[in-house]
Structures are given as structure tokens and as C-alpha cells.
N, C-alpha and C positions, 0 to 999 in steps of 0.2 A: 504494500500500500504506500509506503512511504516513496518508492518510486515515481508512484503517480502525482504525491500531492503532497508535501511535510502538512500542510492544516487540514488535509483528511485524515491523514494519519494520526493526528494529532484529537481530533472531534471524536474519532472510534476508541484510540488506546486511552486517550484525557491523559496524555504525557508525550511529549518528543521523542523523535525517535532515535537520539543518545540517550535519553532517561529511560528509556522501553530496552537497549541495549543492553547499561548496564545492570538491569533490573534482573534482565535475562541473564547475563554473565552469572551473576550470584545464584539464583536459583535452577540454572540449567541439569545441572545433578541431581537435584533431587525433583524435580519431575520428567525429568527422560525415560523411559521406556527400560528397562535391560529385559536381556534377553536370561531364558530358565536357563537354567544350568543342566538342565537334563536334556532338553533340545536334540542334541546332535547323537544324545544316545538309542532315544525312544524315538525319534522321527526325525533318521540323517537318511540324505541323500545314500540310494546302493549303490555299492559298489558295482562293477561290471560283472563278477560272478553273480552277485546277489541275483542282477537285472537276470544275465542268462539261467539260473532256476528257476526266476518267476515266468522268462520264456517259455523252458520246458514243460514247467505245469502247468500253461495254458494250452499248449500241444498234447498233452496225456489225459487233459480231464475234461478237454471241450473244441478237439481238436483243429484251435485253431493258431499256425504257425504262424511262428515272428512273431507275435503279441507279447509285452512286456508289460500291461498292464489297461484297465477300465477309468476314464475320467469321466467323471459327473460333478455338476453342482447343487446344491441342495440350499434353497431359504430358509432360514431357519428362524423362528418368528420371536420376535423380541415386542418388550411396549416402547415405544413410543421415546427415542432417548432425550434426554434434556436438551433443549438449543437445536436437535438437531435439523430442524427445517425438514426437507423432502429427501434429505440422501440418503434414509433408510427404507422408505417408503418404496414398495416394489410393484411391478407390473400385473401383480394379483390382487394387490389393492390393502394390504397392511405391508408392516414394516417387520422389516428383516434383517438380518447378514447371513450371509454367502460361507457357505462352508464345499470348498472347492476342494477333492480329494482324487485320489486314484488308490486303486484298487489293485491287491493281483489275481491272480484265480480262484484263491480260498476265499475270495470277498474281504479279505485284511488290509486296511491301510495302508498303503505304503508312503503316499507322502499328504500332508496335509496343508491348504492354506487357508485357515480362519478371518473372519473379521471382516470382509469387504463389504462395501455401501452396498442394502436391497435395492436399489434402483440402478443398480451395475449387470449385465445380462454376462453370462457366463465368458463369451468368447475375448470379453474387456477383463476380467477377472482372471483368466486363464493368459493371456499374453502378458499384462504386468504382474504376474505372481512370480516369485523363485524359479516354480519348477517351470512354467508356462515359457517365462523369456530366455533360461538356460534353452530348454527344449528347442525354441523358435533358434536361438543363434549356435545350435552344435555343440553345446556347452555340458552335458549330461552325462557323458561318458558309459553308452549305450554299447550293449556290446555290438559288433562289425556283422555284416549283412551276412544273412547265412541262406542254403539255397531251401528252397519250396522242396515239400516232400513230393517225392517219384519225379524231381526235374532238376537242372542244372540251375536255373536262373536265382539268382543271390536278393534274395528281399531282406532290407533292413528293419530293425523291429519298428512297430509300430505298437499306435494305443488306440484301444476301441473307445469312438465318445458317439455322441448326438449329432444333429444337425446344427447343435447351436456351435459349434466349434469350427476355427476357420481350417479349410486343407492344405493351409501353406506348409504345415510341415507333417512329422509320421502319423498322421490321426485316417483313420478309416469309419466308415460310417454306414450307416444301411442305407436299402435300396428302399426310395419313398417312392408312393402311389398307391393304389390299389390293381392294375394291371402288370401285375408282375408275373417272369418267368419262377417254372419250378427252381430252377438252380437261383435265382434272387430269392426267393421264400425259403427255401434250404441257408443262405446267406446271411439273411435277417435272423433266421433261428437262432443261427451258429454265433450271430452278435447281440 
């Protein structure tokens, strides 16, 4: 704000914004955010073994190859936070946050991102999250493209989600409509 205007900035904070500075300098620590200390033990990013088990057991228990994992988002209904105007406020008409998760074959967690505004639709949630912008820039450490069962051809893992998710990177999705082939309906089964 203070870019825009020092006497708007000045009308909203009712301080300058050197007095709003050092206000901030002194209490910056004790209202910052940390992070749990268990974090990285109970919901860290897998390793590339981990990822290839959770591969395998999507091939053994629902045979479907290369899959590393299920993303979905899920609203989760909250009242109404303090101050917070519309940004929780979601497109089914109460207020929420976004619990954005993937899955492996056993339905278990594997990564999680809590917290985002109900009025954020999945595919915004899933690009600025952790795993979403790692995932979009190569950053994931996936294991290497392996070949389709009974064929040569090398498919990298991918993750099964919905239509609300964009196909820029390894996401696969069903086949929508109601005039579909058997092998599309065998397809949607198998997702």
C-alpha cells in the first residue's frame, strides 16, 4: 500500500510506514508462522524409491501402470473466519478451505496441502502448492519413464486427478461424455 500512497497507507495502518516498519521489526518473531517440527517426518516429500513402490502398487492392485499417485481436492467447511470478507466463501455457497492431497493406492496420504482460500478452485491450489509447482517445473524427483506393460514404449509416471486439473504436466484424467467406447468405460473404471 505504501507504494501506492504514504497517506493511504497511513489512513488504513493510522501510522507511517517507518512506524509500521519498525513496529514490524520488533514483533516479526513472535507472530510469524514456524513450521512443526514433525513436518518433514510425517508428510516429506518421497523419495524416488518410495514414488517407485507406490508405482508398483498401483500396477498390482488396480492395474494401472506408471501411476504414482491420486490428487483430489476436498472443501472443507469452516464458519465464517473473522475479517475475512469472500476469500473463504466457495462456489457451493458456504465457506471453506481447500485441503489438497494425493493419494497412493492404499488411499494413504502421501502428500498434503492444507489451508487455501474456498473460493480458490483446485487447479489454482494445485499449481501454487509445494507439490503442484515442484511437479509443474521437474522438480519432484519422480522416478524415470518406464515402459507400458506387453510394449517397448517408456511412459513417465503420472497422477490420476479430475477435470479440474490442468494437463500441462503428468496428470491423466477420464474420458467425459456419455457416448463413450467400451475400452473408454473400461478406462474411467480403471481411474
Amino acid at each position: 500500500m505504501r507504494e501506492i500512497d504514504d497517506e493511504k497507507h497511513y489512513n488504513y495502518f493510522r501510522m507511517s510506514s517507518s512506524a509500521f516498519d519498525e513496529l514490524l521489526r520488533r514483533i516479526e518473531t513472535l507472530i510469524s508462522h514456524r513450521r512443526t517440527p514433525l513436518k518433514d517426518d510425517v508428510v516429506a516429500f518421497p523419495s524416488v524409491a518410495k514414488w517407485m513402490e507406490i508405482q508398483e502398487k498401483f500396477w498390482s492392485l488396480w492395474n494401472f501402470p506408471t501411476c504414482v499417485g491420486a490428487i483430489d481436492g476436498k472443501h472443507i467447511r469452516v464458519g465464517a473466519p473473522a475479517n475475512s470478507g469472500s476469500s473463504f466463501h466457495n462456489y457451493k455457497g458456504y465457506f471453506s478451505f481447500i485441503l489438497m492431497a494425493v493419494c497412493d493406492a492404499r488411499y494413504r496420504f502421501t502428500l498434503v496441502d492444507i489451508g487455501a482460500y474456498g473460493c480458490d478452485g483446485d487447479a489454482g491450489v494445485f499449481s501454487r502448492g509445494a507439490f503442484g509447482s515442484q511437479l509443474i517445473k521437474g522438480e519432484l524427483h519422480l522416478p524415470p519413464p518406464s515402459p507400458l506393460p506387453g510394449a517397448v514404449v517408456r511412459s513417465p509416471p503420472v497422477f490420476v486427478a479430475d477435470e479440474a486439473f490442468p494437463l500441462k504436466v503428468n496428470l491423466v484424467r477420464p474420458y467425459s461424455g456419455t457416448d463413450l467406447t467400451a475400452e473408454q468405460r473400461i478406462y474411467n473404471y480403471r481411474h
